[in-house]
DRENPA-3360 file (N, C-alpha, C; in nm, 2 decimals, always signed):
BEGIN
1 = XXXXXXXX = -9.68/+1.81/+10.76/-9.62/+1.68/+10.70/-9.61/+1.69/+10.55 ~ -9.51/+1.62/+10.49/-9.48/+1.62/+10.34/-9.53/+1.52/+10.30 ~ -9.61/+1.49/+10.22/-9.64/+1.31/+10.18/-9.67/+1.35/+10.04 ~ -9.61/+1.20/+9.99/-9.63/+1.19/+9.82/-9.75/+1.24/+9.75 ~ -9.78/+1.32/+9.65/-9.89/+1.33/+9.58/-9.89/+1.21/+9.45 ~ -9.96/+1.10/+9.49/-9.98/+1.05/+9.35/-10.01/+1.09/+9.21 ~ -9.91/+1.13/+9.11/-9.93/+1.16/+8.99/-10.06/+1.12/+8.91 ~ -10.15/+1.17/+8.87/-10.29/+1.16/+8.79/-10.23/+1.10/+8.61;
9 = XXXXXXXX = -10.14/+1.14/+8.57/-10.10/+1.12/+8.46/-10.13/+0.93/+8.36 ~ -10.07/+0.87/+8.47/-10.06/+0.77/+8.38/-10.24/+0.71/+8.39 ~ -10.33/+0.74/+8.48/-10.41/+0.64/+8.50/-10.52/+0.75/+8.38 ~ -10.49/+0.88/+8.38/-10.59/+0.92/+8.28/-10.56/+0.89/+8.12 ~ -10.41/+0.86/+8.13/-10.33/+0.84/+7.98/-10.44/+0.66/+7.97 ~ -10.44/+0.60/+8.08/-10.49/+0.47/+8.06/-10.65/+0.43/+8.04 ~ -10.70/+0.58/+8.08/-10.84/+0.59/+8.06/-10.83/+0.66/+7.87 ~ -10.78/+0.73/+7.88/-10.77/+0.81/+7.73/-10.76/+0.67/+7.66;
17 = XXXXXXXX = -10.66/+0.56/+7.65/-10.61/+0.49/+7.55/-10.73/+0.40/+7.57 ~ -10.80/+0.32/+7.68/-10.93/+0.27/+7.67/-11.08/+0.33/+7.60 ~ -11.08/+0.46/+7.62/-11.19/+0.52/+7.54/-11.15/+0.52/+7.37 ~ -11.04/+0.52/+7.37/-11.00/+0.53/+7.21/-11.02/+0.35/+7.12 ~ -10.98/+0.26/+7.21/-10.97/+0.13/+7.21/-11.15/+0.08/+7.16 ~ -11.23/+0.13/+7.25/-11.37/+0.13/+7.24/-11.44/+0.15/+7.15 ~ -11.36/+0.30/+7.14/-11.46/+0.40/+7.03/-11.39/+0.31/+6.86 ~ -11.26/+0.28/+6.88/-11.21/+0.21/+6.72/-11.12/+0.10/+6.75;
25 = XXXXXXXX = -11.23/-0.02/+6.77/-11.21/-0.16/+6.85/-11.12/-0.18/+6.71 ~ -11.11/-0.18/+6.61/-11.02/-0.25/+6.48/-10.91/-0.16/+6.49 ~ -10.88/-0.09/+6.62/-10.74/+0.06/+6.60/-10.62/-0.07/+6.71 ~ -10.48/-0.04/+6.62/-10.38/-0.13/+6.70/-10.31/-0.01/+6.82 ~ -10.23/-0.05/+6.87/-10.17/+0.07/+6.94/-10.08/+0.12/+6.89 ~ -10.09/+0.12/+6.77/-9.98/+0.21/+6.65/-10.09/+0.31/+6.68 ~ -10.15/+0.31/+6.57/-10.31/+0.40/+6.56/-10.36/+0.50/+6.72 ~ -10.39/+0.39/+6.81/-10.40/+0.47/+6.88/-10.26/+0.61/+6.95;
33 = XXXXXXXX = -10.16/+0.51/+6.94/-10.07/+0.64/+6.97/-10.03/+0.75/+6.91 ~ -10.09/+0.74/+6.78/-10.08/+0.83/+6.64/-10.18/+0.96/+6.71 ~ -10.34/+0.90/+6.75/-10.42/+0.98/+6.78/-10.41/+1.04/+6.93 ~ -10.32/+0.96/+7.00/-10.29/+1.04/+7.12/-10.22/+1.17/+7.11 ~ -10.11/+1.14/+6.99/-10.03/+1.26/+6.96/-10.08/+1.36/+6.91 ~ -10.20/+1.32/+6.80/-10.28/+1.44/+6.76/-10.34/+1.53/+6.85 ~ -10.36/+1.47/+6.98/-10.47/+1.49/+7.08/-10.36/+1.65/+7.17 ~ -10.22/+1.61/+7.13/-10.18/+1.67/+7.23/-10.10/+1.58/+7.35;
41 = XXXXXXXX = -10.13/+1.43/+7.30/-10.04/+1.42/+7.46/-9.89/+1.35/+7.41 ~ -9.84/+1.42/+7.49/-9.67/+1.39/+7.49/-9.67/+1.29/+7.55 ~ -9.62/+1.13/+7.49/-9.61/+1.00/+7.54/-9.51/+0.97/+7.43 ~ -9.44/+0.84/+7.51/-9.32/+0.75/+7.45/-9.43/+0.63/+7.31 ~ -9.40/+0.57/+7.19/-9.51/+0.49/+7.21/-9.49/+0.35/+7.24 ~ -9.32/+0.37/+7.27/-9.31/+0.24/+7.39/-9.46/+0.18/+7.53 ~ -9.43/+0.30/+7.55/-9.53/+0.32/+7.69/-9.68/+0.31/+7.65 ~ -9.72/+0.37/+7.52/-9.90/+0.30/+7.49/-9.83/+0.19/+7.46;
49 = XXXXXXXX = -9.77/+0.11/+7.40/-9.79/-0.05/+7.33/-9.81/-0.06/+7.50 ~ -9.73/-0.08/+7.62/-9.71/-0.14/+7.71/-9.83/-0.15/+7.82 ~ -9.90/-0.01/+7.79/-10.03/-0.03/+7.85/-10.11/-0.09/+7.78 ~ -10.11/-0.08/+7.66/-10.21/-0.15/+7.55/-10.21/-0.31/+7.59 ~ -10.08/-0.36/+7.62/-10.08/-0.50/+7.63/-10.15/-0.52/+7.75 ~ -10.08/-0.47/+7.87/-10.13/-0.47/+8.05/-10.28/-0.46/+8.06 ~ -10.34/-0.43/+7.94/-10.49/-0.37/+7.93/-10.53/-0.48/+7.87 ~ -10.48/-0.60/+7.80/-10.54/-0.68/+7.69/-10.63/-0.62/+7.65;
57 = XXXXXXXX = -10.61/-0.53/+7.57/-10.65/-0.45/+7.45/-10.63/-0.49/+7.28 ~ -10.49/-0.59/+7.31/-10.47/-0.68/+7.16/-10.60/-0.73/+7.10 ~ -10.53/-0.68/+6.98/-10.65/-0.79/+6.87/-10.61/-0.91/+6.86 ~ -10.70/-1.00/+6.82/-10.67/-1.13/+6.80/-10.66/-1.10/+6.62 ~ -10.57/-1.15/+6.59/-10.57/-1.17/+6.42/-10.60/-1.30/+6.38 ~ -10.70/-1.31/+6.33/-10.74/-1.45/+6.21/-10.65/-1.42/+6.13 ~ -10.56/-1.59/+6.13/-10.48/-1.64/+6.04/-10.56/-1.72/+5.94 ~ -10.55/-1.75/+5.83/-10.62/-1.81/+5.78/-10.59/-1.98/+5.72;
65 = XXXXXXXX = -10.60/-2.05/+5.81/-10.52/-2.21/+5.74/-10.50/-2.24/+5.64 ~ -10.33/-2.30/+5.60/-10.31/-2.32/+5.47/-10.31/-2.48/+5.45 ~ -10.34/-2.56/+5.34/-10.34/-2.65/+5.37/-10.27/-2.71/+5.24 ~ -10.19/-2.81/+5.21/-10.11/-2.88/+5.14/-10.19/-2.86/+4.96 ~ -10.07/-2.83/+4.92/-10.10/-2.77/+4.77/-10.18/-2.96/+4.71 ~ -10.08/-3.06/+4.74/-10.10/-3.18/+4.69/-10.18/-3.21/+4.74 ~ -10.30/-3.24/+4.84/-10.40/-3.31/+4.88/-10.51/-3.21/+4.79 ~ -10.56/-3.08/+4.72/-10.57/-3.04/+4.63/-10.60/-3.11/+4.51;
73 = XXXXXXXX = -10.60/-3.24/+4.46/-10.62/-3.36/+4.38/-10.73/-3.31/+4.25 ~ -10.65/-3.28/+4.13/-10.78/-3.29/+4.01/-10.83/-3.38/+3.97 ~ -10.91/-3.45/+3.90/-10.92/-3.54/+3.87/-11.02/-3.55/+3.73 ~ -10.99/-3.63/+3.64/-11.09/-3.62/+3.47/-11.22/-3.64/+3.55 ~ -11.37/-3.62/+3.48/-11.45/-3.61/+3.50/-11.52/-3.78/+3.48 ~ -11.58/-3.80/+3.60/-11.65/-3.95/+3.64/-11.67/-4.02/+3.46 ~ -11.66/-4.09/+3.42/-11.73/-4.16/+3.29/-11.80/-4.35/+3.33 ~ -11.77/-4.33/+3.47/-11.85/-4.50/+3.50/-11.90/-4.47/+3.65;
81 = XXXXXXXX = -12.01/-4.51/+3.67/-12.08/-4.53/+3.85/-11.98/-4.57/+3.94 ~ -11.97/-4.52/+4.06/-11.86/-4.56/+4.16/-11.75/-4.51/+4.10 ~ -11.71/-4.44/+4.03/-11.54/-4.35/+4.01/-11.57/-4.24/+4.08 ~ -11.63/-4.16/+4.12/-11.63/-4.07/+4.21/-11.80/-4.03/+4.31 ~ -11.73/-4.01/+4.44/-11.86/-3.97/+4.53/-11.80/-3.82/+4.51 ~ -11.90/-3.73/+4.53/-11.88/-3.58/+4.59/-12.03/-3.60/+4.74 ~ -11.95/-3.54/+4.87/-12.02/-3.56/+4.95/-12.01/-3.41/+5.04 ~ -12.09/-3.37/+5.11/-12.13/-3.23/+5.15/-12.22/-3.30/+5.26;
89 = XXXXXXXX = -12.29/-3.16/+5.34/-12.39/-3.14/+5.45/-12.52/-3.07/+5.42 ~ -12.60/-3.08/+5.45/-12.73/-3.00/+5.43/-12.81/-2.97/+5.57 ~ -12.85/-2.86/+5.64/-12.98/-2.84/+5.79/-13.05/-2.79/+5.73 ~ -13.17/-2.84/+5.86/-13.26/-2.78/+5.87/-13.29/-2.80/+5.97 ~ -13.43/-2.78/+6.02/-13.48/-2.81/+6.15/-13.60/-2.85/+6.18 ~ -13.65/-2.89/+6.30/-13.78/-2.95/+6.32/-13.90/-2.88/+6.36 ~ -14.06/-2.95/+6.37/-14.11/-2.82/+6.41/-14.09/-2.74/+6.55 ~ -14.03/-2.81/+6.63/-13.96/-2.78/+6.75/-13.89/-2.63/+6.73;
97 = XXXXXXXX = -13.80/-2.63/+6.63/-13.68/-2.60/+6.64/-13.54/-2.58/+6.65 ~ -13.53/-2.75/+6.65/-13.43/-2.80/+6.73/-13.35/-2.84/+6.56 ~ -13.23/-2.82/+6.56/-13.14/-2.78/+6.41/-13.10/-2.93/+6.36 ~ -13.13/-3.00/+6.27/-13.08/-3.14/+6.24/-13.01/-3.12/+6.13 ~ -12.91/-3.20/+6.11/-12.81/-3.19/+5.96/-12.84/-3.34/+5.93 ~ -12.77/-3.33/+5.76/-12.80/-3.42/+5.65/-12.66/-3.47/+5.62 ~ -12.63/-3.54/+5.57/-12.52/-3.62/+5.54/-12.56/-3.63/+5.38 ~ -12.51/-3.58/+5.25/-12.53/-3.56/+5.14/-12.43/-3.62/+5.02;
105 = XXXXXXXX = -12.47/-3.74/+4.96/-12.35/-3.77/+4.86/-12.43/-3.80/+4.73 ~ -12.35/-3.79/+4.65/-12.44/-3.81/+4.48/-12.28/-3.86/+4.43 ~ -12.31/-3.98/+4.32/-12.22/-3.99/+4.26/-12.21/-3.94/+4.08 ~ -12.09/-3.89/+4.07/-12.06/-3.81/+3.98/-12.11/-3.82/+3.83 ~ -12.10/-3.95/+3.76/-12.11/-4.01/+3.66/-12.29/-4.00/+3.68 ~ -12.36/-4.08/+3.72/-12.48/-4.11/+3.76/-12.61/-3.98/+3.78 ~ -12.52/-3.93/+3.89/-12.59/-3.78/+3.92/-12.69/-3.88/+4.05 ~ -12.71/-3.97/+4.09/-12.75/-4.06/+4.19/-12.73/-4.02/+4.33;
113 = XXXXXXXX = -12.85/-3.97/+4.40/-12.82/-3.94/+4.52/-12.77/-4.08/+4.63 ~ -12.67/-4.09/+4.69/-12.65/-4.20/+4.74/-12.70/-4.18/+4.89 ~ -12.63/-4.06/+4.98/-12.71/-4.04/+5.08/-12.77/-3.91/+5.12 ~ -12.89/-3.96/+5.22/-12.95/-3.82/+5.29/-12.98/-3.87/+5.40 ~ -12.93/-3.88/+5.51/-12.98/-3.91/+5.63/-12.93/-3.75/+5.71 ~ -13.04/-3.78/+5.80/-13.07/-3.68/+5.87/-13.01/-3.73/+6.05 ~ -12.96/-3.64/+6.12/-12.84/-3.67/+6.30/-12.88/-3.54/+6.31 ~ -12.89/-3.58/+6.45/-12.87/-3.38/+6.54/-12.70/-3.33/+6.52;
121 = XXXXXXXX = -12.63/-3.45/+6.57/-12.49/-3.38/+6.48/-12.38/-3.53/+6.44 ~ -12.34/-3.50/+6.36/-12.24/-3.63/+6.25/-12.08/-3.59/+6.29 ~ -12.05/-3.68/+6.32/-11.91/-3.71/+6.37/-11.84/-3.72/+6.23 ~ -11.69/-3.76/+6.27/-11.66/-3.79/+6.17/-11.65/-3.99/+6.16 ~ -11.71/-3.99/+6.26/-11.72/-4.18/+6.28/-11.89/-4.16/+6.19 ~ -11.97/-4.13/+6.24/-12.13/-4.10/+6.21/-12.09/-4.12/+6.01 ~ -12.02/-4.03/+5.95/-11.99/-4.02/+5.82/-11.95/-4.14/+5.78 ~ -11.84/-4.17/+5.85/-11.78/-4.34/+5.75/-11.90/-4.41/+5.80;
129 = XXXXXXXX = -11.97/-4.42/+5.92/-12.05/-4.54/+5.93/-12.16/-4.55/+5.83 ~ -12.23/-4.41/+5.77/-12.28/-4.39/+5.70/-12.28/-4.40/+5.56 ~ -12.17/-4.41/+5.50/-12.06/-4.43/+5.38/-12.05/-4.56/+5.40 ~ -12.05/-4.68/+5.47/-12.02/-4.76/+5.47/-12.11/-4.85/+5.41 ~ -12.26/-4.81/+5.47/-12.40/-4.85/+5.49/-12.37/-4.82/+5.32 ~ -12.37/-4.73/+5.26/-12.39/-4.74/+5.12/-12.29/-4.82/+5.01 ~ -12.19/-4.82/+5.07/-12.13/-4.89/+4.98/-12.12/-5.08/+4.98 ~ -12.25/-5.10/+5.11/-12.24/-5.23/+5.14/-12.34/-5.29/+4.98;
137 = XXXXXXXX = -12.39/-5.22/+4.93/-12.47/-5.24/+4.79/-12.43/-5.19/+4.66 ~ -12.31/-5.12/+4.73/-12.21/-5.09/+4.54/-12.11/-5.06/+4.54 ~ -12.05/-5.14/+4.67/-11.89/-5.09/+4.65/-11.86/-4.98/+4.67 ~ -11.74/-4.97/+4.69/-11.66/-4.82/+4.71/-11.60/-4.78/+4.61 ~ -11.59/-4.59/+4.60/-11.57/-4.55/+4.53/-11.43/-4.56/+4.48 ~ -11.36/-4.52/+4.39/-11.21/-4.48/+4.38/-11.16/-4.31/+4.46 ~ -11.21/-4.25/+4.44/-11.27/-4.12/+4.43/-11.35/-4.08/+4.55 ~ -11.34/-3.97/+4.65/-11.48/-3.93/+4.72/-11.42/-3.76/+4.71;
145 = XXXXXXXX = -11.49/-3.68/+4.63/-11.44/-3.54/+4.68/-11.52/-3.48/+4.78 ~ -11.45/-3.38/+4.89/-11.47/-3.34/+4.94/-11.42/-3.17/+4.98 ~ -11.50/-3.13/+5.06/-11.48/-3.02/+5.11/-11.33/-2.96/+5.28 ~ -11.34/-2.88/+5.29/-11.22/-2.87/+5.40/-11.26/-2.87/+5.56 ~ -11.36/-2.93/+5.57/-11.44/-2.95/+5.70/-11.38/-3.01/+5.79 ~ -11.41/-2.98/+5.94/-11.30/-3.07/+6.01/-11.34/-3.26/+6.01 ~ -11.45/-3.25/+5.98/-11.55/-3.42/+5.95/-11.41/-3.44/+5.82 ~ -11.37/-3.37/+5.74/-11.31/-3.47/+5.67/-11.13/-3.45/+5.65;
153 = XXXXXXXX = -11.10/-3.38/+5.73/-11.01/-3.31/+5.76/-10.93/-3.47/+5.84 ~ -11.02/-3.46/+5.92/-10.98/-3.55/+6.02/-10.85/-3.71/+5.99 ~ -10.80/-3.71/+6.10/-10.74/-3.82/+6.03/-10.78/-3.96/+6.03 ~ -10.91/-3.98/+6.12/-10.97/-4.11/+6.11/-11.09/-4.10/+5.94 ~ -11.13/-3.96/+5.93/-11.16/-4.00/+5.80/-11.03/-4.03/+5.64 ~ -10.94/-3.95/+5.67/-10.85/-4.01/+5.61/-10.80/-4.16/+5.57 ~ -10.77/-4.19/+5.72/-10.72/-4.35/+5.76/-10.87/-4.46/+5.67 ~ -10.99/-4.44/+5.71/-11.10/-4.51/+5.69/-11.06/-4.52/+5.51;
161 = XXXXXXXX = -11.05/-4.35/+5.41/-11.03/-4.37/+5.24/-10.89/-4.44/+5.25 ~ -10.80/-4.47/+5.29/-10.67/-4.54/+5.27/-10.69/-4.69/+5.30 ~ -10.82/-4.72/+5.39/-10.82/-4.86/+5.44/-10.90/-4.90/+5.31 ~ -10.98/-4.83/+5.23/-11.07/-4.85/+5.15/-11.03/-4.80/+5.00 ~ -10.93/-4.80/+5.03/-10.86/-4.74/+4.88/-10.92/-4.67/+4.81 ~ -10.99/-4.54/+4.88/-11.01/-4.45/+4.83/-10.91/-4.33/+4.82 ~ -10.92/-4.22/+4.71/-10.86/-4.10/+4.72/-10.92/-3.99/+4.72 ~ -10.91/-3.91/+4.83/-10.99/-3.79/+4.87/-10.90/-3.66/+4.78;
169 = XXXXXXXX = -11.03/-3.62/+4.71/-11.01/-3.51/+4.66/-11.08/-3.37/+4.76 ~ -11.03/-3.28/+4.78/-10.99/-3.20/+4.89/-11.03/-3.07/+4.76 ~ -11.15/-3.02/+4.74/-11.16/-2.89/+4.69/-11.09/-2.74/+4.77 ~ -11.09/-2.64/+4.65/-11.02/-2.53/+4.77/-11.08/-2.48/+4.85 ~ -11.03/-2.45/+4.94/-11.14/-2.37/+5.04/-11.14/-2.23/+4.99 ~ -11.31/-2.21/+4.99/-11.40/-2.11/+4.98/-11.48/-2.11/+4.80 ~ -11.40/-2.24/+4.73/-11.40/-2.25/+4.67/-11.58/-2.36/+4.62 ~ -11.69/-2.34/+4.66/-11.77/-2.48/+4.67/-11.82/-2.51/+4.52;
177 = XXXXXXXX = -11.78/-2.45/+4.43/-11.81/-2.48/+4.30/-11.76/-2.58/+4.25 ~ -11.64/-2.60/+4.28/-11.58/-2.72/+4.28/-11.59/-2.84/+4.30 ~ -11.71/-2.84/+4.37/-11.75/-2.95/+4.43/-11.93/-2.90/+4.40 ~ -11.92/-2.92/+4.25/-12.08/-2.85/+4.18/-12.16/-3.01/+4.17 ~ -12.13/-3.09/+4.15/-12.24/-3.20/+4.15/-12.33/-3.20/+4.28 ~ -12.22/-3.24/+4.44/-12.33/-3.21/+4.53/-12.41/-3.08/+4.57 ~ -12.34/-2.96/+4.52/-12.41/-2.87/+4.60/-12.54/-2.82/+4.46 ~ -12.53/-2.90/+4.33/-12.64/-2.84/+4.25/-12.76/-2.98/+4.32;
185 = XXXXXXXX = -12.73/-3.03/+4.37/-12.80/-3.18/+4.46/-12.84/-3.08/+4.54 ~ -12.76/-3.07/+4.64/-12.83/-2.96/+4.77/-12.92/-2.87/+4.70 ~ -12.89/-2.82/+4.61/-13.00/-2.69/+4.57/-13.14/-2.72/+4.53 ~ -13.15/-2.90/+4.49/-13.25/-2.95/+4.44/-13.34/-3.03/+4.56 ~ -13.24/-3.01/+4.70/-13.35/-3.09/+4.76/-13.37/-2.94/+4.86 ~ -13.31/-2.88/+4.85/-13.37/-2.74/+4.95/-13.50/-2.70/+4.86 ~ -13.50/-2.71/+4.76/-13.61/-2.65/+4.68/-13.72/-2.69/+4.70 ~ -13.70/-2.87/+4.64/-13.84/-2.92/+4.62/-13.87/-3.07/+4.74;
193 = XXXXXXXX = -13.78/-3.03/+4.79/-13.81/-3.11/+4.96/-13.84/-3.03/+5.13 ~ -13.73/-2.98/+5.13/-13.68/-2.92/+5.25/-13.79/-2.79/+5.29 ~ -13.77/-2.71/+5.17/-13.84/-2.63/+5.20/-13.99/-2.63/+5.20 ~ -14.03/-2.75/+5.13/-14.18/-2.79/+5.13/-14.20/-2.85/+5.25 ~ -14.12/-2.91/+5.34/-14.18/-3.01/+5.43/-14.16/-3.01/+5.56 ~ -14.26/-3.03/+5.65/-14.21/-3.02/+5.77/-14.17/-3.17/+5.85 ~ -14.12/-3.17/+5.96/-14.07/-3.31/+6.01/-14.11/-3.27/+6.15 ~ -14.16/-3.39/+6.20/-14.20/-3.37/+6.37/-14.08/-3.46/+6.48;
201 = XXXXXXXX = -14.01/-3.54/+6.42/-13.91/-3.58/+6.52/-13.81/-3.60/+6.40 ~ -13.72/-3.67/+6.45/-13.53/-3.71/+6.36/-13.63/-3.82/+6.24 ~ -13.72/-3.94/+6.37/-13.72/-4.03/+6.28/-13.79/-3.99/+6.16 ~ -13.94/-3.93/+6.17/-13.99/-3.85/+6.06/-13.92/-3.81/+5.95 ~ -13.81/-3.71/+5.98/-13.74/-3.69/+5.89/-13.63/-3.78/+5.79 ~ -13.59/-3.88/+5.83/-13.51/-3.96/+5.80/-13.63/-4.06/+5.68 ~ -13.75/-4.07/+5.74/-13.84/-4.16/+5.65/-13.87/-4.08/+5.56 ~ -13.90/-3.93/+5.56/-13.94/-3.90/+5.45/-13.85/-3.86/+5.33;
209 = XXXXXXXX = -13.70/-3.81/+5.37/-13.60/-3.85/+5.33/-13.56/-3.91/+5.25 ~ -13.58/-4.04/+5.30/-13.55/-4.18/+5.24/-13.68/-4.23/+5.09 ~ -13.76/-4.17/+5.13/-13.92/-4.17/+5.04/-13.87/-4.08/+4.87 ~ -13.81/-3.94/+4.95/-13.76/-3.86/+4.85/-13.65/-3.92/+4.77 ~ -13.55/-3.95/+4.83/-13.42/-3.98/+4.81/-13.51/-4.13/+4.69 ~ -13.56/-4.20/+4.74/-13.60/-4.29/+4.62/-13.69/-4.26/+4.53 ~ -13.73/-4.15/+4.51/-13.84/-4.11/+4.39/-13.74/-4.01/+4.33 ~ -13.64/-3.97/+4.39/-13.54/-3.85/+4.32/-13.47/-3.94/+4.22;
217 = XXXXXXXX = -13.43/-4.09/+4.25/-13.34/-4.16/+4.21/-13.40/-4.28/+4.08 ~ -13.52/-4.27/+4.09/-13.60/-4.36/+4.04/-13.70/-4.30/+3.96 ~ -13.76/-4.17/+3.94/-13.86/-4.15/+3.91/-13.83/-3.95/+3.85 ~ -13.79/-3.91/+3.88/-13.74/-3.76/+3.87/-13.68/-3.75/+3.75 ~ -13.69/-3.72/+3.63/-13.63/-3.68/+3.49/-13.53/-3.57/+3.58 ~ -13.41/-3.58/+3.49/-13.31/-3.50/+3.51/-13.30/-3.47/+3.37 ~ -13.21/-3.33/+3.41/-13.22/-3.28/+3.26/-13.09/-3.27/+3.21 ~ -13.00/-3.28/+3.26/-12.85/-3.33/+3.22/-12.82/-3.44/+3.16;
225 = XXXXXXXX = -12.89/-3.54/+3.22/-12.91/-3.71/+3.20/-12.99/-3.71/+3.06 ~ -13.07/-3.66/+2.98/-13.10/-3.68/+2.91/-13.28/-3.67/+2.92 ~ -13.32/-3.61/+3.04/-13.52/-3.66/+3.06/-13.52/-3.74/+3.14 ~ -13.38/-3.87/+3.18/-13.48/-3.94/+3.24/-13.36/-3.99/+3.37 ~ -13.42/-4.06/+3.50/-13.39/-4.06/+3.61/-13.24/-4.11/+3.60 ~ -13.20/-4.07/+3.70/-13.01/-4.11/+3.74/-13.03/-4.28/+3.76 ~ -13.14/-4.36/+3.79/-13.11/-4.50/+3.85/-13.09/-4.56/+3.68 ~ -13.17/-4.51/+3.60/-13.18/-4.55/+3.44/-13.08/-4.51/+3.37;
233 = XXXXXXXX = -12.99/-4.39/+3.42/-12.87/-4.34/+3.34/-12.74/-4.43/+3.40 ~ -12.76/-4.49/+3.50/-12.65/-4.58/+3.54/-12.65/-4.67/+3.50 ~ -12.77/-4.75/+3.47/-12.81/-4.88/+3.43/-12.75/-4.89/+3.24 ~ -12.79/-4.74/+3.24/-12.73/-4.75/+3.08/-12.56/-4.76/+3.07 ~ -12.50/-4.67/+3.18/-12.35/-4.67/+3.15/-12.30/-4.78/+3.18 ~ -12.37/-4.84/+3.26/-12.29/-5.00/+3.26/-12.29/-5.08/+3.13 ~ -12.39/-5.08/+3.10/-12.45/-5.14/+3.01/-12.35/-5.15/+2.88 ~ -12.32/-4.96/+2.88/-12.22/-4.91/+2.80/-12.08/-4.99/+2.81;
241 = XXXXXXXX = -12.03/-4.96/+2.89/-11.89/-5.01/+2.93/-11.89/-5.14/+2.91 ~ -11.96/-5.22/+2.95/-12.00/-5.37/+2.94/-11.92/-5.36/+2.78 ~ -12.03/-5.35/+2.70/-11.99/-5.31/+2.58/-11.92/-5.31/+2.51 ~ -11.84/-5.19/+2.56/-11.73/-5.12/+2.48/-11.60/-5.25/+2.57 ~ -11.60/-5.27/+2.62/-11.49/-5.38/+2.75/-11.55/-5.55/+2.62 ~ -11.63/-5.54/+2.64/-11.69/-5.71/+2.52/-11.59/-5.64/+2.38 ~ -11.63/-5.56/+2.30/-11.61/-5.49/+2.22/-11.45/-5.53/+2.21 ~ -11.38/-5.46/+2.30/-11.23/-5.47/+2.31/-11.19/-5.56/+2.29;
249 = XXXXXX = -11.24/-5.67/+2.40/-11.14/-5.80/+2.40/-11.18/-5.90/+2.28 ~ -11.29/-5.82/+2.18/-11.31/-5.96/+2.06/-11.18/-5.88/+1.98 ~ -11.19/-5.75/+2.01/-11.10/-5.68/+1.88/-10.92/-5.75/+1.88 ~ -10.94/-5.78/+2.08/-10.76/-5.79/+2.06/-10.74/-5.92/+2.07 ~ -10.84/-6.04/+2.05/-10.88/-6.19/+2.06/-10.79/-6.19/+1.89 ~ -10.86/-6.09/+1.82/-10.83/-6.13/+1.67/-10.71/-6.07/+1.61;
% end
């Protein structure tokens, strides 16, 4: 009897292109068909792309998101309390384990930590509710910069700065210097909080938190500020403006 011999060819060409795929997982099927040829084997490289694909062997390429040159926002530097929040994230975890994040804002002028609360994880509802809680004692800012996170990305945090006539400044991404007030903040509570203390549940952390957060704000010389704490360097800029605003209106009275 005569019966078909199945050709060996394609399935070892398909074993060859898998061992190559393996051995140089970052090789496209340009590449590999370059080294098939070196190898000796006479192939189309129609025919590797087409096993390459049948094989989902494709790389996935990271694109990298571009995001609107104008939401990008400069802005002159704070000279009164409430003209700008810069706000950020901070974790850590418990003695458990178990990973908690911080909710981080300092305002610019002041150098005033406004928040640190501690959530297993922060929405972007969690954030304005949080933001809200503080500005129920000083108002909202003009100003809140931010980072490219999806928390602020979002368009309910968006909608929330438009309902509140705020304008989000949008640092570049990869860029976190730009947003140096909170993260020289972060560096000062990883230092002389975070890393000294331990927490046994959320609530723990949130009270001790709140303990720091008011001795940072009240009692802490800063050295930018002049020696002495952010709640006394606000109290002075008001004071200032007051001033300089009295000042004006006798000058244009006469």
């Amino acid at each position: 009897m005569l019966r078909y011999q199945k050709k060996l060819k394609n399935e070892q060409l398909i074993a060859e292109i898998k061992r190559l795929a393996g051995k140089y997982p970052r090789s496209g099927y340009r590449m590999i068909y370059r080294k098939l040829k070196l190898s000796g084997w006479k192939v189309n490289h129609k025919k590797v792309e087409r096993i390459y694909k049948l094989e989902k062997l494709s790389l996935r390429r990271k694109t990298k998101r571009k995001y609107p040159a104008h939401l990008r926002l400069v802005m002159p530097p704070a000279q009164e309390p409430n003209q700008c929040w810069s706000v950020d994230f901070i974790s850590d975890s418990l003695v458990t384990g178990r990973r908690i994040r911080a909710l981080v804002s300092v305002d610019d002028a002041s150098r005033e930590c406004l928040n640190f609360d501690f959530a297993f994880s922060l929405s972007t509802k969690s954030v304005t509710q949080l933001l809200d809680l503080t500005a129920l004692s000083r108002g909202y800012p003009k100003y809140i910069r931010v980072d490219n996170g999806p928390e602020f990305r979002s368009q309910e945090f968006q909608l929330w700065a438009q309902a509140h006539g705020i304008t989000i400044c949008y640092i570049e991404p990869g860029k976190p210097y730009q947003n140096a007030f909170v993260e020289s903040l972060n560096g000062r509570l990883r230092d002389e909080f975070l890393n000294l203390t331990f927490f046994r549940s959320l609530e723990d952390a949130n009270r001790k938190a709140s303990d720091f957060q008011k001795e940072y704000n009240t009692e802490r010389p800063h050295s930018s500020l002049g020696g002495i704490p952010p709640r006394d360097f606000a109290n002075s800029l008001i004071i200032t403006n007051l001033t300089q605003e009295k000042s004006t209106l006798q000058s244009g009275t006469k």
